[in-house]
C-alpha positions, 0 to 999 in steps of 0.5 A: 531579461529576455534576449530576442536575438539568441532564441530566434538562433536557438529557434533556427539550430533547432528547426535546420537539424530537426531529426536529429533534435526530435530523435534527442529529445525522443531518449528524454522524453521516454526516460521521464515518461517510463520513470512516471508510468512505473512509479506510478504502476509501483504506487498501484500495486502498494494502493492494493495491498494496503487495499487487501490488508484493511479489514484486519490489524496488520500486526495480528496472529490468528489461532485455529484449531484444527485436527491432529495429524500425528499419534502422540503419547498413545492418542491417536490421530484425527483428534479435534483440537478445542480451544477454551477458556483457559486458553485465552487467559493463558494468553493474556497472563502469559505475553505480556507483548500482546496488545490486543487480545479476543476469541470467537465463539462462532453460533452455528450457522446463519441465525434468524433475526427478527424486528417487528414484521422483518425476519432475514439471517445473519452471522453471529459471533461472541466476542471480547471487546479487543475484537473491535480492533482486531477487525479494524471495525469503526463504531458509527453509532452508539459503542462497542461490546465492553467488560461489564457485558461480559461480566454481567453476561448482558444481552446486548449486540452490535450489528454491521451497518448493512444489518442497519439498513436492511432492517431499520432502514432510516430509523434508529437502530441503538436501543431496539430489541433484535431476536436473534435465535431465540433470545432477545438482544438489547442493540448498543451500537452500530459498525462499519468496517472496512472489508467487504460488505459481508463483514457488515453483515455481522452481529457481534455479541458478549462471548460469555453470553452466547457461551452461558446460552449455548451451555458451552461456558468454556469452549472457544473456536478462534483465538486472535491478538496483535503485537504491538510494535514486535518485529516479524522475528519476535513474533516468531518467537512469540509464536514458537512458544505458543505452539509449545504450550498449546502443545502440552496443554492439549496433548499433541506433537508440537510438530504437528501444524495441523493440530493449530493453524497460526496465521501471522499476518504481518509476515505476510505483509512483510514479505510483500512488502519486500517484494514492493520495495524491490520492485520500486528500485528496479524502477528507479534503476531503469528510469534513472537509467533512461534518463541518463541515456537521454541526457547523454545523448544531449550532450552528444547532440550538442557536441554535434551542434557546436562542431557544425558552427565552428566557423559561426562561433569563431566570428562571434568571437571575433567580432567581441563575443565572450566566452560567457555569452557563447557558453549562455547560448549553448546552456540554453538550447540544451536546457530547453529541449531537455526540459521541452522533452522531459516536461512532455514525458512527464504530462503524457505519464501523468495523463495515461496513469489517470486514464488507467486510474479506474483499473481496480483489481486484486493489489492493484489500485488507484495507480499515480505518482507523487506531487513531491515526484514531479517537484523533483523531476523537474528539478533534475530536469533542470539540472540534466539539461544544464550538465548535458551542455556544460562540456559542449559549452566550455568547448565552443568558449574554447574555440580559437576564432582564427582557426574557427574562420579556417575550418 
């Protein structure tokens, strides 16, 4: 039930020290305000990693060739390292924790496509079906490259969806004849993918194909796989043992990290992830820690209080007052500028993280805090506001009205 009575006192405590409630409450206010803004700035920087990770399968490995740095068993260095396919089903024979598995066969430079009276140029790549996950790429229409195109070496694509519309526009695409080059291709599908628009400016197309078309039937250019659920540490393992075998097979220093280029990408993303976590309890220890500064000075305030009604709270309980109403009426004024204070912090967070939410830059996007965040805040609110005046209530219960008239 409401009690008119004890907040019109609450009320009228408040506004007789109004500096020294407005400073009190200042400490929560910004603890609870810092807290939101730098969770949110965490959650910022977490939104554009994920942002940077999304075109490629985090827990993949790249392999390039490269040139040999060093001399080894008489050869001398500066030799090109090349990949064929030996090398792929060397892979996919030997690791059994690969779990998707493809090369590239890169046709150089941008090819001339042509439909009807349209002629422009694109990237084109041979490619295992695997490569669909690899490259996070999402079918929108018809299906990937799949195992008979290669067996069969088929002359079949599947184009980026910026392709798409800038040559069909609004017609359907699946089902047309492309020339790409100088061969003709059947198109069987149509991507989107996640990266930036130059990713859907791709044509992929049956490797064996282009291979058998380019009279390079065993040559690769990259090597690509991911490992399933490996631990970075496994997959450094894995790695290890790749490099030992590429080594012998293609003549080179198993030192030499020029030769093969190995790029473990959910290293990298461990590592900043690390790093994110890091940086998220930090910010848990200097908001909590704010917080808790702003409570103690609660508390402080409302010691303060009860000691300037000394002599109001020993005529209280003269006149009948129980310890347990005493007790309410200081719980109350604590938890109201604790919750007054703290609910004020957290709107004006939540509203500046909004403001900046349009920032989009390099690992930095979508800044904001978690609803589950606020339920809690307001939780510990609560229970902050209530501790704050526990001490200052139990010692105005204490008082001795005698004495109290005395003072």
């Amino acid at each position: 039930m409401f009690d008119y009575d004890k907040w019109t006192e609450i009320f009228n405590s408040i506004l007789r020290h109004k500096l020294r409630t407005a400073l009190t409450a200042l400490g929560v206010f910004w603890g609870i305000f810092m807290l939101v803004l730098l969770l949110g700035a965490g959650q910022g920087l977490e939104n554009g990693v994920n942002y940077e990770f999304r075109d490629d399968a985090i827990n993949s490995v790249f392999i390039r060739r490269g040139y040999t740095s060093m001399p080894y068993n008489g050869l001398p260095k500066g030799r090109r390292i090349q990949f064929n396919n030996e090398d792929f089903d060397f892979l996919q024979e030997q690791f059994e924790d690969i779990e998707y598995l493809t090369a590239r066969f890169y046709l150089s430079g941008d090819q001339t496509v042509r439909y009807k009276d349209r002629s422009l140029s694109y990237s084109t790549r041979g490619v295992h079906p695997d490569h669909q996950h690899l490259e996070n790429s999402q079918i929108i229409d018809g299906r990937y490259i799949n195992q008979l195109d290669l067996e069969q070496l088929r002359k079949v694509c599947v184009i980026g969806q910026i392709i798409k519309e800038e040559i069909f526009g609004d017609e359907p695409a699946v089902g047309e004849a492309l020339q790409i080059g100088k061969a003709v291709y059947t198109i069987v599908g149509v991507y989107t993918d996640t990266g930036s628009d130059n990713e859907m400016r791709i044509i992929y197309t049956p490797i064996t194909t282009v291979q058998a078309m380019n009279n390079t039937s065993q040559k690769l250019h990259d090597l690509m796989f991911t490992t399933g659920d490996l631990s970075v540490a496994e997959v450094n393992k894995m790695q290890s043992e790749i490099r030992f075998n590429m080594a012998k097979r293609h003549e080179f220093d198993v030192r030499d990290r020029r030769a093969v280029w190995m790029f473990n990408l959910s290293e990298e993303y461990a590592e900043i992830s690390n790093l994110l976590w890091a940086i998220k309890a930090f910010v848990w220890f200097v908001g909590i820690g704010s917080i808790i500064a702003g409570i103690i000075g609660v508390s402080n305030i409302m010691l303060i209080v009860v000691k300037d009604r000394t002599k109001e709270i020993g005529v209280r309980k003269a006149l009948g007052a129980t310890p347990r109403s005493i007790i309410t009426m200081v719980l109350q004024e604590s938890i109201f500028i604790t919750a007054l204070a703290g609910y004020g912090g957290l709107v004006l967070g939540v509203v500046l993280l909004s403001l900046i939410g349009s920032i989009e830059v390099e690992f930095f996007r979508n800044p904001q805090i978690d609803i589950k965040i606020g339920i809690i805040a307001t939780l510990v609110l609560i229970l902050a506001g209530t501790l704050a005046g526990l001490m200052p209530a139990r010692q105005a219960a204490s008082i001795n009205p005698v004495e109290a008239m005395k003072a």
